[in-house]
C-alpha positions as CSV (number, residue, x, y, z in Angstrom):
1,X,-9.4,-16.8,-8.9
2,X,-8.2,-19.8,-6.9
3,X,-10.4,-22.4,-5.2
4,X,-9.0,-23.3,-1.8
5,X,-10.9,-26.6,-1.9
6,X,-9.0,-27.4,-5.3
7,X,-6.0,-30.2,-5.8
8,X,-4.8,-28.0,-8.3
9,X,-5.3,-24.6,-7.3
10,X,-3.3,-25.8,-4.0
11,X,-0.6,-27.3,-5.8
12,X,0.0,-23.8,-7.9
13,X,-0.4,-22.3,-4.4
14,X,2.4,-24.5,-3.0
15,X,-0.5,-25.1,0.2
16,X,0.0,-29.0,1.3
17,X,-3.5,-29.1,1.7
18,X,-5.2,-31.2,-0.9
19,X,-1.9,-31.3,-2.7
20,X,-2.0,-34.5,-5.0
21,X,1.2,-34.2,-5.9
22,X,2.4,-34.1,-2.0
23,X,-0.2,-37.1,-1.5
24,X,1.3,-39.1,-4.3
25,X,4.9,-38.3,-5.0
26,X,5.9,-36.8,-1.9
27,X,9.8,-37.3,-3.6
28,X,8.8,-34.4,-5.9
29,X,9.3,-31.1,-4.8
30,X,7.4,-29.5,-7.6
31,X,6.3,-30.7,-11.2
32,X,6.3,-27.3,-12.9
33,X,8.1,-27.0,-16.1
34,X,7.1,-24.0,-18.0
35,X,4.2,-21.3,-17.0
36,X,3.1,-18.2,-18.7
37,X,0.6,-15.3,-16.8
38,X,-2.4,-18.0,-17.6
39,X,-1.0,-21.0,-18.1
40,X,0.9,-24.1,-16.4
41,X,2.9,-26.9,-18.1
42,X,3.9,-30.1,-15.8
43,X,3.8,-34.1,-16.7
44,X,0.5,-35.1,-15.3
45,X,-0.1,-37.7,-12.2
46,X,-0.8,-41.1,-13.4
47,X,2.1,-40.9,-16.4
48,X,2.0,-44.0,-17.8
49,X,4.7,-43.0,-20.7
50,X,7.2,-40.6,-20.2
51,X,6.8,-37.2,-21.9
52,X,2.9,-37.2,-20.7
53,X,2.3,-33.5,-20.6
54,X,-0.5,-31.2,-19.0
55,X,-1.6,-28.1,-19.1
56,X,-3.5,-26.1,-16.6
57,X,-5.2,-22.8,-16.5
58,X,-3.8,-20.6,-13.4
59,X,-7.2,-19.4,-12.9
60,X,-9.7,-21.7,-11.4
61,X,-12.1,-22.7,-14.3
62,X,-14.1,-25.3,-15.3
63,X,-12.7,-26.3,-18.8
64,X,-11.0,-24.2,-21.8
65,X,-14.3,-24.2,-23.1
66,X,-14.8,-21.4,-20.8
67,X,-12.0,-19.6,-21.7
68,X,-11.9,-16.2,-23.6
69,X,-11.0,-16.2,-27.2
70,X,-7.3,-14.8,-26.4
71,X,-6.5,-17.2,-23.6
72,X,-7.8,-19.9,-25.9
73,X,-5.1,-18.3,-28.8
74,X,-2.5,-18.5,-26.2
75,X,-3.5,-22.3,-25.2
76,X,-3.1,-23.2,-29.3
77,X,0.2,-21.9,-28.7
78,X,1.1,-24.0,-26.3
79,X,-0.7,-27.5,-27.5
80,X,1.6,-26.8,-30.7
81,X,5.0,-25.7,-28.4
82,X,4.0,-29.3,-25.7
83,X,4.1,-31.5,-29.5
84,X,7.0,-29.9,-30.6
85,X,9.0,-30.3,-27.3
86,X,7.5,-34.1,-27.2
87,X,8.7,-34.7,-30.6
88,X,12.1,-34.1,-30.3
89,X,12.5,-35.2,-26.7
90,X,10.6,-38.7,-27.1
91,X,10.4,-39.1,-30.9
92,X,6.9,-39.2,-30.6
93,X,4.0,-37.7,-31.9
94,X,0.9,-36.6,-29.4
95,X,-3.0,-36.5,-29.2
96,X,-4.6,-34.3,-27.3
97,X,-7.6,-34.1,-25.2
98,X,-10.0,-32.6,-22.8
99,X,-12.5,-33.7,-20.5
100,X,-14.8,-30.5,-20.6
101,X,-17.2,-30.2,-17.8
102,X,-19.8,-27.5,-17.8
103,X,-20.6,-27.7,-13.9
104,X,-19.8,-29.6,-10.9
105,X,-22.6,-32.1,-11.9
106,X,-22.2,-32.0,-15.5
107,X,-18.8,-33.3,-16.1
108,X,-18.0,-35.2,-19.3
109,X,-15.7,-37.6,-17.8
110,X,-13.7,-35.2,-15.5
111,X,-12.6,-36.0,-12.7
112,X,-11.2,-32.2,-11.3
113,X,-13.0,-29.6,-12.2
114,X,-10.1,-27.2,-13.2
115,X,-9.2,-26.9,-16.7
116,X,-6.6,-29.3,-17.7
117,X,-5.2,-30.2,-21.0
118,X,-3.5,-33.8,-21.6
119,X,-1.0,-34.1,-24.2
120,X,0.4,-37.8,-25.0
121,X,3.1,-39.2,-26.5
122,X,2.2,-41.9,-28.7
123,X,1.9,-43.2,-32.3
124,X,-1.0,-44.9,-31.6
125,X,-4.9,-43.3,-33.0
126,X,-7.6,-44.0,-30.8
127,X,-10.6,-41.8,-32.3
128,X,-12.2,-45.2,-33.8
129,X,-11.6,-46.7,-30.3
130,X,-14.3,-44.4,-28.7
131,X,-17.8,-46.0,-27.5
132,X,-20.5,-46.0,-30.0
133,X,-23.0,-44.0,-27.6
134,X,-20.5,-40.9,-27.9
135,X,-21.3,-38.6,-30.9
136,X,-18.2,-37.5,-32.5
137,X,-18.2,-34.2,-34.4
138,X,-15.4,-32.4,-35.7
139,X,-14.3,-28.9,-35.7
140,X,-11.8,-26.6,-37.3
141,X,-11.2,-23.7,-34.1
142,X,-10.9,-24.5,-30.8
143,X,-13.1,-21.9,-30.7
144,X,-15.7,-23.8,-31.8
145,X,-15.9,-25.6,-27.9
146,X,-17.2,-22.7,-26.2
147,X,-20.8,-23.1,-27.9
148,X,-21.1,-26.5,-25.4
149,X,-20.4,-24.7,-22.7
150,X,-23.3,-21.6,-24.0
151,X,-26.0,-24.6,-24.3
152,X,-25.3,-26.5,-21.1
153,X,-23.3,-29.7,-22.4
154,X,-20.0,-31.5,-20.9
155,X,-17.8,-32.7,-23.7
156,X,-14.6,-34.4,-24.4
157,X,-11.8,-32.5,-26.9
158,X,-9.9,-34.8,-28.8
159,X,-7.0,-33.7,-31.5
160,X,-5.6,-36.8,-33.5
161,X,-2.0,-37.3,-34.7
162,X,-2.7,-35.5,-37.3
163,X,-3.9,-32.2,-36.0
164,X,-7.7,-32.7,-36.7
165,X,-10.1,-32.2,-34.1
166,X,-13.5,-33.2,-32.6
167,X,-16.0,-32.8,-30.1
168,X,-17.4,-35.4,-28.3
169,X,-20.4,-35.9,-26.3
170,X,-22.5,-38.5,-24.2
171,X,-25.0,-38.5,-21.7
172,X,-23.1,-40.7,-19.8
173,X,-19.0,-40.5,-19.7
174,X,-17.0,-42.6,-17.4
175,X,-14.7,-40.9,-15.6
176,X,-10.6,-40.7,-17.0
177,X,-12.5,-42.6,-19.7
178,X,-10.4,-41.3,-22.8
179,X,-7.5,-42.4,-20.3
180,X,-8.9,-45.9,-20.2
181,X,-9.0,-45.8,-24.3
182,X,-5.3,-45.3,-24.5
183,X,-4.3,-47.5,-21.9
184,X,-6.5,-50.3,-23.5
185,X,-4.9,-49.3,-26.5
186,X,-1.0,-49.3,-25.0
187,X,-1.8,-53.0,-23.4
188,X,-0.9,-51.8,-20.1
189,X,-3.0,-54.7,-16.9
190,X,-6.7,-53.2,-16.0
191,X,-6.6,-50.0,-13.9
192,X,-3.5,-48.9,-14.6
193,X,-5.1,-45.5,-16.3
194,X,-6.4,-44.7,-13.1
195,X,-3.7,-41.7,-11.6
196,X,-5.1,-42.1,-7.9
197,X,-4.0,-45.9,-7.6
198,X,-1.1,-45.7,-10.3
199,X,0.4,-41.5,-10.1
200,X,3.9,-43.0,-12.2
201,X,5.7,-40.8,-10.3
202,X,9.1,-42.7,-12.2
203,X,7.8,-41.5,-15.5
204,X,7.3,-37.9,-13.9
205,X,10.6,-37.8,-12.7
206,X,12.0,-39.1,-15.7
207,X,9.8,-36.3,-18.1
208,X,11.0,-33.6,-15.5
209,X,14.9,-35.0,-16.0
210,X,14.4,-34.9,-19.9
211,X,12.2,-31.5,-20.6
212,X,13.5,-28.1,-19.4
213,X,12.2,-24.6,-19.3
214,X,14.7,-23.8,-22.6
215,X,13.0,-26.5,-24.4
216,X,9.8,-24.6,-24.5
217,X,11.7,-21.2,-24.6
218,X,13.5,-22.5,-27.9
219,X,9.8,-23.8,-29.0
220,X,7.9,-20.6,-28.6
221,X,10.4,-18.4,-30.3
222,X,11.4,-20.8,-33.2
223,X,10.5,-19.5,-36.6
224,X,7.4,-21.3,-38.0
């Protein structure tokens, strides 16, 4: 189901209305690399390294956390094929995270409510970066992120270089805020994590001249 009032949803819909990407980087035509029946993969707006990936649901949804347990096997899938394809493309490891909001008014940091997935290039570990206010819990299943959504709580997803993942929650989240973390983190000037002022459309261009459709082909089908 598509929400006509959606960036994202008009984007996939190729409707110029509300289109971020038209709005920002009118130069590109489209940002989509690789999509399966559920699933979108395209560098995000507001790259600030090459490489940045995200994916989308094609379904208008609030967060993976209210995804079904066989969409959410599928998404794995692709979170492992996006750091594969980053590895050997940028020689550079990813995190991963989510801003999971639960409703329009509870929205743990997001700033579109349609379920996006940001995968980063980077060598850099940020989990002891996070604010001390946010409870950090980890889990083993991605699974395990549907039971905030059941009880009525916005979170933020976070997988480290290292594969291990947590939940983490707040009552008060600042919007793109783990996007501020890694930007601190990367030394980039003050408000540069912010996509609407700084979309990076270079970096996109340069991640949509670098990572093609076989990349991910080869990914999915290699022999693990």
């Amino acid at each position: 189901m598509q929400d006509l009032k959606c960036s994202i949803c008009a984007e996939l819909n190729e409707d110029d209305e509300c289109n971020l990407l038209k709005k920002y980087c009118p130069a590109i035509e489209s940002r989509l690399i690789f999509s399966t029946s559920d699933f979108c993969i395209l560098p995000t707006l507001g790259s600030f390294v090459p490489g940045y990936l995200m994916i989308i649901t094609r379904d208008h949804i609030a967060s993976i956390g209210h995804l079904a347990n066989d969409k959410l096997d599928t998404l794995e899938r692709l979170i492992a094929c996006c750091k594969k394809v980053i590895q050997s493309k940028f020689l550079k490891r990813s995190i991963v995270f989510e801003h999971g909001p639960v409703s329009p008014t509870k929205r743990g940091g997001c700033c579109i409510d349609h379920a996006h997935v940001h995968i980063v290039p980077t060598d850099l570990e940020i989990i002891h970066q996070f604010h001390s206010s946010l409870s950090i819990e980890k889990i083993e299943k991605i699974y395990e992120i549907q039971s905030y959504i059941r009880r009525g709580i916005p979170y933020i997803f976070y997988e480290n270089l290292d594969s291990s993942r947590f939940v983490l929650e707040g009552d008060i989240i600042p919007s793109q805020y783990v996007r501020q973390v890694i930007a601190r983190n990367l030394n980039l000037p003050y408000g540069e994590w912010d996509w609407r002022h700084y979309p990076f459309c270079n970096n996109i261009m340069e991640t949509l001249r670098i990572i093609k459709v076989s990349d991910f082909e080869e990914a999915l089908n290699a022999k693990v």
